[in-house]
LUMSE-13554 format. One line per 2 residues: number of its first residue (from 1); for each residue x, y, z of C-alpha. Coordinates in nm, 2 decimals, always signed. Layout:
N
NUM	X,Y,Z; ...
This chain:
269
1	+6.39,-0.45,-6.89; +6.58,-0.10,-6.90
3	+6.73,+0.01,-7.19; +7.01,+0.16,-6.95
5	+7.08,-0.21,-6.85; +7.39,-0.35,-7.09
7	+7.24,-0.69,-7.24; +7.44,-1.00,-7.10
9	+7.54,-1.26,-7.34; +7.58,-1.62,-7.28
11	+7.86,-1.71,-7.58; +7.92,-2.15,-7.68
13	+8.29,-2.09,-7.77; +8.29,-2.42,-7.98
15	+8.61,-2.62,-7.97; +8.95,-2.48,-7.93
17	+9.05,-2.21,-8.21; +8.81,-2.42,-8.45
19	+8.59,-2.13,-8.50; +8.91,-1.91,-8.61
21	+9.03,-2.19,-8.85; +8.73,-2.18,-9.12
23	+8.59,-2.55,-8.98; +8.36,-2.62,-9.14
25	+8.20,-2.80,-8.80; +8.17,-2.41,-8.64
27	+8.07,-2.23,-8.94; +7.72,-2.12,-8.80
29	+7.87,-2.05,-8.47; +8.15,-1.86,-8.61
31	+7.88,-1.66,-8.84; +7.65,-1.61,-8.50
33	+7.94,-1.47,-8.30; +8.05,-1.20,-8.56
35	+7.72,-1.08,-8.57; +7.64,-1.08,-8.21
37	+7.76,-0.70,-8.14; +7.51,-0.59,-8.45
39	+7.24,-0.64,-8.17; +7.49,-0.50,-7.88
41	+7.52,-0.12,-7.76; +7.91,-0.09,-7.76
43	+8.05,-0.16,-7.45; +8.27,+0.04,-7.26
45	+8.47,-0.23,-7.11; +8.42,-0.67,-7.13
47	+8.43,-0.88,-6.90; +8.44,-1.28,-6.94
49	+8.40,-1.56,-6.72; +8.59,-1.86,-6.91
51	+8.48,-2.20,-6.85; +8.89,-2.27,-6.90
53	+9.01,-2.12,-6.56; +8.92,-2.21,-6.20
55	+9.10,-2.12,-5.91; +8.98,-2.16,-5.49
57	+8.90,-1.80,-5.49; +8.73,-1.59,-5.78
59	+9.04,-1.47,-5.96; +9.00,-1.17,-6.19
61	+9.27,-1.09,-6.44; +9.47,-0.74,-6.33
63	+9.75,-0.69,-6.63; +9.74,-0.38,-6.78
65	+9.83,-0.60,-7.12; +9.69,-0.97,-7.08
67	+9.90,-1.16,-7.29; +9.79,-1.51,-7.49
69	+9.75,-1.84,-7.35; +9.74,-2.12,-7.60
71	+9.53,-2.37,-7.40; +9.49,-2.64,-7.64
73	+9.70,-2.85,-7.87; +9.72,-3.06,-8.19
75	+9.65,-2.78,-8.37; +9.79,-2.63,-8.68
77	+10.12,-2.38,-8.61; +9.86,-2.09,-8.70
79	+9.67,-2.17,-8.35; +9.99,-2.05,-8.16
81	+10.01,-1.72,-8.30; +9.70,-1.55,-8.27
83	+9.73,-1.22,-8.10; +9.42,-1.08,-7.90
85	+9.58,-0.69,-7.79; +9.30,-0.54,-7.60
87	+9.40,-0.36,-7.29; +9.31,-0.49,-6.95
89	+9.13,-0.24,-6.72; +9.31,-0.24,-6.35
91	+9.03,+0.00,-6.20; +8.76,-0.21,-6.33
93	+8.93,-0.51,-6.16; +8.95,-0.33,-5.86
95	+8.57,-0.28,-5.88; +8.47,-0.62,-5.96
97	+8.70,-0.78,-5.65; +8.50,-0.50,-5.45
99	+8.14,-0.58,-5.51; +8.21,-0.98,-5.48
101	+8.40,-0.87,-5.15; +8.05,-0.64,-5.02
103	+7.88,-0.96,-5.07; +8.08,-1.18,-4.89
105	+8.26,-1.34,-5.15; +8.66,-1.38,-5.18
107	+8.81,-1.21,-5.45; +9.20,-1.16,-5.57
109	+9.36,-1.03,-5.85; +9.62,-1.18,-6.06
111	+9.88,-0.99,-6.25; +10.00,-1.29,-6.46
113	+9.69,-1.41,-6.59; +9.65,-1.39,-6.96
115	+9.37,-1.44,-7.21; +9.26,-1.79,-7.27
117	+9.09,-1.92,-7.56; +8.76,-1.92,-7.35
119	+8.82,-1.55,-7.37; +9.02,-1.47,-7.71
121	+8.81,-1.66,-7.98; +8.50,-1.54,-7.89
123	+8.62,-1.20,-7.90; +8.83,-1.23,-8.19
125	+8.51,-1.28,-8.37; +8.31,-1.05,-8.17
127	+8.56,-0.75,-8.12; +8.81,-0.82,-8.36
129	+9.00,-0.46,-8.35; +9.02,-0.55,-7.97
131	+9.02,-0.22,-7.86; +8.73,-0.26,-7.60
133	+8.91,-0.32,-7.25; +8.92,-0.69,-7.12
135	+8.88,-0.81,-6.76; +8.83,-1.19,-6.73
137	+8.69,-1.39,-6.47; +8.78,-1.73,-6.32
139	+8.55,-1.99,-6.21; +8.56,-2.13,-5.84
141	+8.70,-2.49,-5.84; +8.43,-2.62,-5.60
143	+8.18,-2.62,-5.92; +7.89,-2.48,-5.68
145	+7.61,-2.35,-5.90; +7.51,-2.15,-5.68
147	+7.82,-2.00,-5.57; +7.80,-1.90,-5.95
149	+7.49,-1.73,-5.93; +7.56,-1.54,-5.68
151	+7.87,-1.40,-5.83; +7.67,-1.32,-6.12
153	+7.43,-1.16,-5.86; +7.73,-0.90,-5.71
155	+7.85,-0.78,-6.06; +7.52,-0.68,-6.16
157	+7.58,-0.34,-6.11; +7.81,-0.32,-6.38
159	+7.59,-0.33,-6.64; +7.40,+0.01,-6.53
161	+7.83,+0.11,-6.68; +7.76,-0.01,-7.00
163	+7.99,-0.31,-6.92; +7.90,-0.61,-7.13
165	+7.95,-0.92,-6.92; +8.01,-1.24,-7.16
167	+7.99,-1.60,-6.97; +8.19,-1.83,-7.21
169	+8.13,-2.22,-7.22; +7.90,-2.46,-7.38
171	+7.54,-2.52,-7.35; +7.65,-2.93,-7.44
173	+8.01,-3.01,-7.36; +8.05,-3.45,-7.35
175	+8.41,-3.43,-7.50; +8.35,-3.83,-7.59
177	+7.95,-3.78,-7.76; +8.12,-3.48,-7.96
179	+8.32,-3.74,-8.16; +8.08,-4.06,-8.07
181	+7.91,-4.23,-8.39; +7.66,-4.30,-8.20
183	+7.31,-4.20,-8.30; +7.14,-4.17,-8.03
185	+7.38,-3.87,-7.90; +7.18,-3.62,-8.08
187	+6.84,-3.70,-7.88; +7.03,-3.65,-7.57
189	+7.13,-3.33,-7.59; +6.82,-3.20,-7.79
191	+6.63,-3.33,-7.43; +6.93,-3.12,-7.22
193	+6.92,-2.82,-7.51; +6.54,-2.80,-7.44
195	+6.51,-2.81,-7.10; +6.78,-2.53,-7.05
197	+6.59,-2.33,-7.31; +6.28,-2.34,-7.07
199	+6.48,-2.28,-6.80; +6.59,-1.94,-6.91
201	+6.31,-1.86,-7.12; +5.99,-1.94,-7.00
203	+5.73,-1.67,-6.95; +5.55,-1.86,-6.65
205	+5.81,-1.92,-6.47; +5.98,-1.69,-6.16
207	+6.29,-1.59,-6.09; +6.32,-1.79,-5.79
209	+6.15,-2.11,-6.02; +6.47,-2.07,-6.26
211	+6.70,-2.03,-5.93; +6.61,-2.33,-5.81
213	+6.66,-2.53,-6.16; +6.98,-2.38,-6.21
215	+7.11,-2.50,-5.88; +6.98,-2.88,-5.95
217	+7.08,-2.89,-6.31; +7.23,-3.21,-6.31
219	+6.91,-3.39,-6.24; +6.74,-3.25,-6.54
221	+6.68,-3.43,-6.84; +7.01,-3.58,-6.92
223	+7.20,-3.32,-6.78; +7.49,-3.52,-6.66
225	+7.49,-3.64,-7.02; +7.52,-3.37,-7.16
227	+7.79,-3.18,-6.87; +7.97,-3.49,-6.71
229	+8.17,-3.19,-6.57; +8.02,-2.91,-6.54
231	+8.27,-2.62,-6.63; +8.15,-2.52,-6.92
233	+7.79,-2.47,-6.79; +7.87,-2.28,-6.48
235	+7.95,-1.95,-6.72; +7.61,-1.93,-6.77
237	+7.49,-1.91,-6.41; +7.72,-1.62,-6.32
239	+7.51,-1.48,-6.69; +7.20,-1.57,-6.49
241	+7.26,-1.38,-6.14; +7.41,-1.08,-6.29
243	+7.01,-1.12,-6.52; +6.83,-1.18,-6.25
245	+6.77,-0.83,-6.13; +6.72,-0.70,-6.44
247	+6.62,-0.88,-6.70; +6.34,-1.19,-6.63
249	+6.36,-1.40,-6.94; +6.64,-1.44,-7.17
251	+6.59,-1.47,-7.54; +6.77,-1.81,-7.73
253	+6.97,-1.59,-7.99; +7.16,-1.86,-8.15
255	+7.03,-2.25,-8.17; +7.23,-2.50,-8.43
257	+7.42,-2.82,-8.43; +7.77,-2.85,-8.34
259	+7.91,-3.26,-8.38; +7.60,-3.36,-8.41
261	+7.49,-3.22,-8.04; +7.22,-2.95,-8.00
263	+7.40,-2.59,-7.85; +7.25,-2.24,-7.75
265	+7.34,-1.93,-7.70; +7.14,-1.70,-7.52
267	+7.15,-1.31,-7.44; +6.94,-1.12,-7.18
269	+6.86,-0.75,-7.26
């Protein structure tokens, strides 16, 4: 809505470090996450919410020099040594635990944490001289979407900083339809794929019409199909509050096939 607003990106991660490996599975997704900061003013600092870290309390990554946490396996030696050396940003933490705090939402900072691969591929594609400061951002164990939201809601003042907030999951995550031969797997998430997309992007509908079918996601259209847990969804509703203020419909920026099962990308300016 204002061009002094930083855009907000919702980022599908893919699978592990596939999208660093040259699959051939993640070769759009790979291509779409390069590109993304063509269409990005830079950013004076990131900061992620991974779908690979929950904690009780929103936990928000204080290291001056995150280090790398390889949390997959059964991947080539190569996997283990990737090295993602962008500087963490200890006043910016401080900020962040701040404005959840003002609005009544418990906040600590962790020294130790370091960058998981919800964090480090994306920007190893993205950012890949990493030399843009990193803060990342757990997700609350309880799953509450709107908890999420409303975390989203207190950091939106960091976008009037130029700080590019990146919510990092999946729109589809069904670990056993990813490698499923079945055919009907495709349909499913299409049905999920589109009613998110109208969700978010919708002219007709209001913010407090997309609030509410946010919150009762898992009684759309196969949406416990396509999320049996919901981790990987929940980055995109902290994308969603820290939008909501700002920015009333998101744009769909990146729309493909990944095993066979329909994912998104989306990006609010």
């Amino acid at each position: 809505m204002s061009q002094s607003l930083m855009p907000i990106v919702f980022v599908p991660h893919g699978g592990g470090p596939m999208p660093l490996l040259g699959d051939a599975n993640h070769r759009e997704l790979t291509r779409f996450m390069q590109s993304l900061p063509v269409d990005l003013p830079r950013p004076t600092a990131i900061v992620v919410i991974t779908a690979h870290w929950e904690e009780e309390v929103v936990s928000i990554t204080y290291s001056p020099a995150p280090g790398m946490m390889y949390d997959y396996y059964g991947f080539p030696p190569e996997s283990y040594e990737f090295k993602y050396p962008a500087p963490g940003d200890q006043p910016l933490a401080k900020q962040i635990q701040q404005l959840l705090q003002d609005n009544n939402i418990d906040a600590r900072l962790d020294n130790q944490r370091a960058y998981d691969h919800g964090t480090f591929v994306p920007l190893m594609l993205m950012y890949p001289a990493a030399d843009i400061p990193v803060v990342q951002l757990s997700l609350l164990s309880s799953l509450d979407p709107a908890a999420h939201i409303a975390i989203g809601k207190a950091l939106a003042p960091l976008r009037e900083q130029g700080v590019l907030i990146v919510g990092s999951g999946m729109s589809f995550h069904n670990m056993r339809a990813f490698f499923s031969n079945d055919p009907s797997i495709k349909g499913k998430s299409e049905i999920f794929d589109d009613w998110l997309a109208e969700t978010l992007t919708a002219s007709n509908l209001t913010p407090q019409d997309r609030e509410q079918r946010l919150c009762t996601w898992a009684s759309a259209p196969q949406g416990r199909f396509s999320h049996p847990r919901e981790e990987h969804l929940l980055p995109l509703h902290v994308c969603w509050g820290a939008a909501s203020k700002g920015s009333l419909v998101a744009e769909q920026n990146f729309s493909s096939l990944l095993f066979n099962t329909a994912i998104s990308g989306y990006l609010w300016r």
